[in-house]
N, C-alpha and C positions, 0 to 999 in steps of 0.2 A: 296625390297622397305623398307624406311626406318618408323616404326611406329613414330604415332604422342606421345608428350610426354601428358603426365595426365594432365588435367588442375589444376591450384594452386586450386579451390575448387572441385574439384573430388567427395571426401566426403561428400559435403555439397549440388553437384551435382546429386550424384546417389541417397541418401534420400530420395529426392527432387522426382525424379522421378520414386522410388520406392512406397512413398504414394500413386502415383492416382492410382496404382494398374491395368496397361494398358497392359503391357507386356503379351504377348502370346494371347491376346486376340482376340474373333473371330470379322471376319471382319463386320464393321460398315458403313452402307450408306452413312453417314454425311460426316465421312472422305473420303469414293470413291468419293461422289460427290466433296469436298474441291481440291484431288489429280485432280481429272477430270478437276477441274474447272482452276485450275493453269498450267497445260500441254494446255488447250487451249489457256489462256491468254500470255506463255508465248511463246507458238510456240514450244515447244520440245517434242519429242514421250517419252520420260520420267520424270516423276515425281512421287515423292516421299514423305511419311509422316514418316522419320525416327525416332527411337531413339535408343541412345546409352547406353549400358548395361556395366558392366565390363567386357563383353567379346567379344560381337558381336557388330553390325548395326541390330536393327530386325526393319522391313516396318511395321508399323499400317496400312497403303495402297499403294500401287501401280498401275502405269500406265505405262506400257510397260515393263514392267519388268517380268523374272515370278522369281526368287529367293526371298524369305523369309526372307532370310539373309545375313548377312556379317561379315566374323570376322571382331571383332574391327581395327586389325592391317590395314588392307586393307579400310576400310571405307574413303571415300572422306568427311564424316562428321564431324568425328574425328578430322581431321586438321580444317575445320573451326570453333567447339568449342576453338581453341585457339583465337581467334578471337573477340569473343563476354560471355558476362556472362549471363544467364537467360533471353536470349532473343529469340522471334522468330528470326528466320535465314532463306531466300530465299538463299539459295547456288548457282549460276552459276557455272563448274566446264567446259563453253565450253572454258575461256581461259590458265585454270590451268594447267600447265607445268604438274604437278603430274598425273591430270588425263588424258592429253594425252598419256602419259605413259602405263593406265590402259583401259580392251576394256572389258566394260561393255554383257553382250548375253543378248539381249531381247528375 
């Protein structure tokens, strides 16, 4: 599979979300509830509270998932950061060519 390319602010990206200092961090009810609450609203056995590292996908929360992580390369998120700049992102990936491709293991 082909990885996504770097977004044009990358740098200015990962800073970004290296300040709030979230990474690795133990899991938070606010977010299980957030995940919880978007898996119901939108009808899919998974959801997700990504974020993207210079290497991996790591989950702040999941639902239906049990993986931790994801290398970067592989990430379904990765590609939709080319997409949007500093924005929340609700991703759909049920009609994405790419990730039909890819079979998630819940």
């Amino acid at each position: 599979m082909e990885a996504a390319p770097l977004p044009d602010n990358e740098d200015e990206r990962l800073a970004e979300l290296l300040s709030y200092d979230v990474l690795d961090t133990e899991a938070e009810q606010l977010f299980d509830d957030l995940t919880t609450l978007a898996s119901q609203i939108c009808d899919t056995p998974i959801a997700l509270i990504s974020l993207i590292d210079p290497d991996r996908q790591w989950f702040k929360s999941r639902v239906g998932l049990d993986a931790e992580e994801t290398s970067r390369e592989i990430a379904f998120c990765s590609q939709a950061m080319q997409l949007v700049r500093f924005a929340p992102l609700i991703a759909s990936p049920v009609n994405s060519q790419r990730a039909k491709k890819r079979r998630y293991k819940r």
